[in-house]
Structure formats: structure tokens, C-alpha cells
NUNUDREN-186047 format. One record per residue: residue number from 1; residue in one letter; chain; z, x, y negated of N, C-alpha, C, CB in turn. Coordinates in nm, 3 decimals, always signed. Last residue first. Glycine has a CB too. Layout:
residues N
 seq type mol     npz     npx     npy    capz    capx    capy     cpz     cpx     cpy    cbpz    cbpx    cbpy
 NUM    A   A       Z       X       Y       Z       X       Y       Z       X       Y       Z       X       Y
...
This chain:
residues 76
 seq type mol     npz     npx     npy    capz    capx    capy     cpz     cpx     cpy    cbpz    cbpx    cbpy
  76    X   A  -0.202  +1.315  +2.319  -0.283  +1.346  +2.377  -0.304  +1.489  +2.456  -0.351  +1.318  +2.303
  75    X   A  -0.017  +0.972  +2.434  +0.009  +1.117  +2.386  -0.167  +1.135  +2.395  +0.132  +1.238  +2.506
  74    X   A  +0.043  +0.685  +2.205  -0.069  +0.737  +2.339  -0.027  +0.847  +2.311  -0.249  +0.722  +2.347
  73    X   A  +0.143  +0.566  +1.968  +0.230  +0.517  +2.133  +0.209  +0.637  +2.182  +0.162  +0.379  +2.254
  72    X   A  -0.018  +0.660  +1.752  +0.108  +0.752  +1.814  +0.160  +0.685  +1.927  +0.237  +0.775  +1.711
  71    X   A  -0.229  +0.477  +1.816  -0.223  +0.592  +1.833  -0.147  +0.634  +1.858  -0.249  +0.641  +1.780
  70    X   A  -0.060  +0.212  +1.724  -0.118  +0.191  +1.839  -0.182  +0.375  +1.902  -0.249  +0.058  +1.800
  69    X   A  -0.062  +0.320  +1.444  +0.102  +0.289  +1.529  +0.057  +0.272  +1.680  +0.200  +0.116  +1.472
  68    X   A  -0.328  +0.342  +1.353  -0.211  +0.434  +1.376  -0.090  +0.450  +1.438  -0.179  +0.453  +1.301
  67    X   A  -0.374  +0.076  +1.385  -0.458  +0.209  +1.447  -0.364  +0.329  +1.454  -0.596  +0.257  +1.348
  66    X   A  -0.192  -0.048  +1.208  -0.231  -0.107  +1.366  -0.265  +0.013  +1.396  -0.355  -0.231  +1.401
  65    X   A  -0.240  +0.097  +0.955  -0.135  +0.108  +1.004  -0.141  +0.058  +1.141  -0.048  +0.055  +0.927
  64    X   A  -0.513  -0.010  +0.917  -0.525  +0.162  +0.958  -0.333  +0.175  +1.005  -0.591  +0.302  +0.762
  63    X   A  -0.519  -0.274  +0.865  -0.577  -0.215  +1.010  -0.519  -0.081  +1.011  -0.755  -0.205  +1.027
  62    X   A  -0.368  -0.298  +0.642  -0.301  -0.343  +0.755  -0.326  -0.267  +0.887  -0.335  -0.477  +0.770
  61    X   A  -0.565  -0.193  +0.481  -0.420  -0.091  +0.470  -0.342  -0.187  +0.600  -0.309  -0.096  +0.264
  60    X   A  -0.808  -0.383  +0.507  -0.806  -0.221  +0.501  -0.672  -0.157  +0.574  -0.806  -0.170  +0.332
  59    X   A  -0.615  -0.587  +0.405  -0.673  -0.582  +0.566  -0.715  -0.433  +0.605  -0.820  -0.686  +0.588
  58    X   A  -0.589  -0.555  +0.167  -0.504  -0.582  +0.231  -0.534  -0.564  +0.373  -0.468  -0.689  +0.194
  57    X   A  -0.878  -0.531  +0.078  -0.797  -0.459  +0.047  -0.633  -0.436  +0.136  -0.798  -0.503  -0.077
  56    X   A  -0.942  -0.743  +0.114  -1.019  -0.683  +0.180  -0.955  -0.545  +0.162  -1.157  -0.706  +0.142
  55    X   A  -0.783  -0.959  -0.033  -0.769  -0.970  +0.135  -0.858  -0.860  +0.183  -0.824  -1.127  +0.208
  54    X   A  -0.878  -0.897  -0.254  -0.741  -0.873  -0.258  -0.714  -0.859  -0.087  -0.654  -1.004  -0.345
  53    X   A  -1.131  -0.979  -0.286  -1.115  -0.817  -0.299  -0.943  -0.811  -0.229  -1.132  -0.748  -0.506
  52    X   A  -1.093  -1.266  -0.239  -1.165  -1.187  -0.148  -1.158  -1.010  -0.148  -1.303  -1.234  -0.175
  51    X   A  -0.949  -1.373  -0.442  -0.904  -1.342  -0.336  -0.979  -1.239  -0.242  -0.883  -1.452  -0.286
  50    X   A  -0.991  -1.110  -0.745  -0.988  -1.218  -0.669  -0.952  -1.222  -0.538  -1.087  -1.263  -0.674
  49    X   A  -0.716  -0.962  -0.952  -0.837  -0.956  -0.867  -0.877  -1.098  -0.753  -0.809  -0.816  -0.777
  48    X   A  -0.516  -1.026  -1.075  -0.644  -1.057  -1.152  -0.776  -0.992  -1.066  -0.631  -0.986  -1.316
  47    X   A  -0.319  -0.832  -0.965  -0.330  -1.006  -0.919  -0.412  -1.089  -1.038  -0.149  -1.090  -0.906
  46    X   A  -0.374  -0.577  -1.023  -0.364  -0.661  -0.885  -0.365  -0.790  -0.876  -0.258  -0.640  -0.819
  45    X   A  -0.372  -0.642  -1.287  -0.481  -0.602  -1.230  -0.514  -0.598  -1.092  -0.494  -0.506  -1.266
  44    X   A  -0.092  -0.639  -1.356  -0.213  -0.753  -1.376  -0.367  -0.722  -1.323  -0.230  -0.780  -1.541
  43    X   A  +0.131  -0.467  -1.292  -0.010  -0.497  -1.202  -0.062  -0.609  -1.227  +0.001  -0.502  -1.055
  42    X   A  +0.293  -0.258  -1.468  +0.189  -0.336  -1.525  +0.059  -0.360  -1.362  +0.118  -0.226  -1.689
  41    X   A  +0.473  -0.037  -1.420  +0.492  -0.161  -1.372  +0.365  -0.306  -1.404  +0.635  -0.184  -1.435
  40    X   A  +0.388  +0.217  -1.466  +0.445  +0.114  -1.621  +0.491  -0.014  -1.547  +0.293  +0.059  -1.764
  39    X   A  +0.225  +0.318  -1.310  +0.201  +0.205  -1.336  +0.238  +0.154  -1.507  +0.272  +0.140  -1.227
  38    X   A  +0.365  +0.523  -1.220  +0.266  +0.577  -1.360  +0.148  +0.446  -1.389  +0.157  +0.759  -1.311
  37    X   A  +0.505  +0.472  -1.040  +0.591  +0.573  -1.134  +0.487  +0.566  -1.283  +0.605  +0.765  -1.049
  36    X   A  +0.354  +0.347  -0.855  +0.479  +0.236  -0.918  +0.479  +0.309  -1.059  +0.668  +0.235  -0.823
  35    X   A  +0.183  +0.515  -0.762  +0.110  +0.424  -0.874  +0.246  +0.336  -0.933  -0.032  +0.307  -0.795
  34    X   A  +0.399  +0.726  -0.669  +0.329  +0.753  -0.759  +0.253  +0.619  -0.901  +0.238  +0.824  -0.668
  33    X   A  +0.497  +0.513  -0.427  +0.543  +0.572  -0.555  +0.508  +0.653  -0.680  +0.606  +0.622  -0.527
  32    X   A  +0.252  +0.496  -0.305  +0.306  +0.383  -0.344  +0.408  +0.456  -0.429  +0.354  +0.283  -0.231
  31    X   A  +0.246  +0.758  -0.193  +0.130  +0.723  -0.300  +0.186  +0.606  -0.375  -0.024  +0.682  -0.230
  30    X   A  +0.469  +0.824  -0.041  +0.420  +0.919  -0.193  +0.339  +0.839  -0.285  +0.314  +1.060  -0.162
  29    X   A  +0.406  +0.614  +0.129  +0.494  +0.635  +0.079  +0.488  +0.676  -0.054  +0.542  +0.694  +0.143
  28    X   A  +0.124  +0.744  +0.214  +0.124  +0.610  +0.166  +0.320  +0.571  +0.102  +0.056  +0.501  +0.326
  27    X   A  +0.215  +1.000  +0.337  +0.130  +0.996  +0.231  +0.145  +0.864  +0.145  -0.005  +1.013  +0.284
  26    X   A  +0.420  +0.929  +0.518  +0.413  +1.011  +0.445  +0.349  +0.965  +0.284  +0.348  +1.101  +0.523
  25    X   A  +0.233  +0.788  +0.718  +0.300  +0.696  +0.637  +0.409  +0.816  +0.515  +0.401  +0.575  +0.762
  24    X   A  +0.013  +1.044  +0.752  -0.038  +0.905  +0.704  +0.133  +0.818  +0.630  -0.124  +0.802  +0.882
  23    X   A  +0.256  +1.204  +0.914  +0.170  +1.230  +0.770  +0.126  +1.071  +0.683  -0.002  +1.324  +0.821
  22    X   A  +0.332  +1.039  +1.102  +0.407  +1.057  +0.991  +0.354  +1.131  +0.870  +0.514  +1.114  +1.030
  21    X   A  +0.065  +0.991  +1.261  +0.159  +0.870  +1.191  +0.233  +0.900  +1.044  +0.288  +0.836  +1.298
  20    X   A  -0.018  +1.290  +1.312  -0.073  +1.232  +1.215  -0.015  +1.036  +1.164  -0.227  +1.256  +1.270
  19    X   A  +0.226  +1.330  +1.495  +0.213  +1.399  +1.389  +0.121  +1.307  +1.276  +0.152  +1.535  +1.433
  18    X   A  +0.134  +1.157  +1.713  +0.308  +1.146  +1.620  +0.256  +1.185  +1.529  +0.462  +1.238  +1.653
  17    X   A  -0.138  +1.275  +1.778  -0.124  +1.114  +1.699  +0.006  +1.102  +1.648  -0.144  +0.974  +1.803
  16    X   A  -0.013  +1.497  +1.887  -0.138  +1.520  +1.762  -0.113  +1.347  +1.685  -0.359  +1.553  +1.855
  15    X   A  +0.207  +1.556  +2.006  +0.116  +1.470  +2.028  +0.109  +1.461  +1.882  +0.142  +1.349  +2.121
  14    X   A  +0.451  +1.717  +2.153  +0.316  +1.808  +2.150  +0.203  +1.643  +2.160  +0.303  +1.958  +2.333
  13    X   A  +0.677  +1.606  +1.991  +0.638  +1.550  +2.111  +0.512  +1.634  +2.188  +0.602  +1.402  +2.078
  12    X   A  +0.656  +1.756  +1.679  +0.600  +1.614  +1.742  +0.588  +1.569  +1.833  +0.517  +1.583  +1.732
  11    X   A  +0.701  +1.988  +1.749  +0.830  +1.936  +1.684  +0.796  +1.783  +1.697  +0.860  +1.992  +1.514
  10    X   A  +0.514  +2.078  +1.880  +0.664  +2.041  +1.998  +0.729  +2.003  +1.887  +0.764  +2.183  +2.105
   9    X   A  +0.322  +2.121  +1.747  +0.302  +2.031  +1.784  +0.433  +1.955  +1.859  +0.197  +2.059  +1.843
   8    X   A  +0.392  +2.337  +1.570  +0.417  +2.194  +1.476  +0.383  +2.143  +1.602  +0.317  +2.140  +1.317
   7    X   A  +0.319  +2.555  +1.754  +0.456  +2.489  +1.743  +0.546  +2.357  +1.680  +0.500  +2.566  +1.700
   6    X   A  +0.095  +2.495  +1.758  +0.156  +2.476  +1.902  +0.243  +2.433  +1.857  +0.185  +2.578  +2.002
   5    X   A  -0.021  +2.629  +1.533  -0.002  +2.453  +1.567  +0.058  +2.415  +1.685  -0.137  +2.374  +1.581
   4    X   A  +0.053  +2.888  +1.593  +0.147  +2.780  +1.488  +0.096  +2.646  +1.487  +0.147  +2.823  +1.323
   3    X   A  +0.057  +2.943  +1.958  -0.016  +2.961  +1.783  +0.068  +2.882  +1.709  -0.190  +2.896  +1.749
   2    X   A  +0.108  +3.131  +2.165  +0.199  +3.031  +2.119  +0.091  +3.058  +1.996  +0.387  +3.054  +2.112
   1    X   A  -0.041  +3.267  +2.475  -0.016  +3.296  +2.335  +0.010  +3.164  +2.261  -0.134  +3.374  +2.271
């Protein structure tokens, strides 16, 4: 019996990690356009943060793209 995640899964290779890449860079897409759209363009607040928030922040959103791109290689 074929269920409907079966079938989202063959549109992904039947691998749960494709799928969740393109959600995740999906999402972070959407989102980076959202804070641009309702920014005003105003990021003094990004770069009135200090270094240490700024690199902990940055390293956050670096690792989970590594983890994720290093996931979708692997089937499961």
C-alpha cells in the first residue's frame, strides 16, 4: 500500500534528508525575504550588535546549512 508520504518521497529521490534540504533552504529563503520586506531596510541593529553575538549567530546559520547539505548527500 502506497501512502502519500511515499509519494512526496519519490519526488525526492525516496530520501527524507533531499526533502528536508529543500524545505529548510525554502524556509530561510522566505524568511530572508520577509525580514528584508518589513525591515524598511533599516539593519542598524545588525551591525550594532557586537562581535561575539554577530559570530554566534553566523555560525548557528553556517552549521545547520553544513548539517544539512552533508545530510541530503546520505540516502535514508
Amino acid at each position: 500500500m502506497t501512502t502519500s508520504f511515499d509519494k512526496v518521497k519519490v519526488w525526492f529521490k525516496d530520501s527524507v534528508t533531499i526533502l528536508w534540504a529543500r524545505i529548510q533552504y525554502i524556509l530561510g529563503v522566505l524568511g530572508a525575504g520577509l525580514i528584508a520586506a518589513f525591515s524598511g531596510y533599516d539593519f542598524t541593529q545588525l551591525t550594532s550588535m557586537d562581535a561575539r553575538s554577530a559570530f554566534k549567530m553566523l555560525l548557528a546559520v553556517a552549521t545547520a546549512g553544513v548539517l544539512t547539505e552533508i545530510a541530503r548527500r546520505r540516502t535514508l
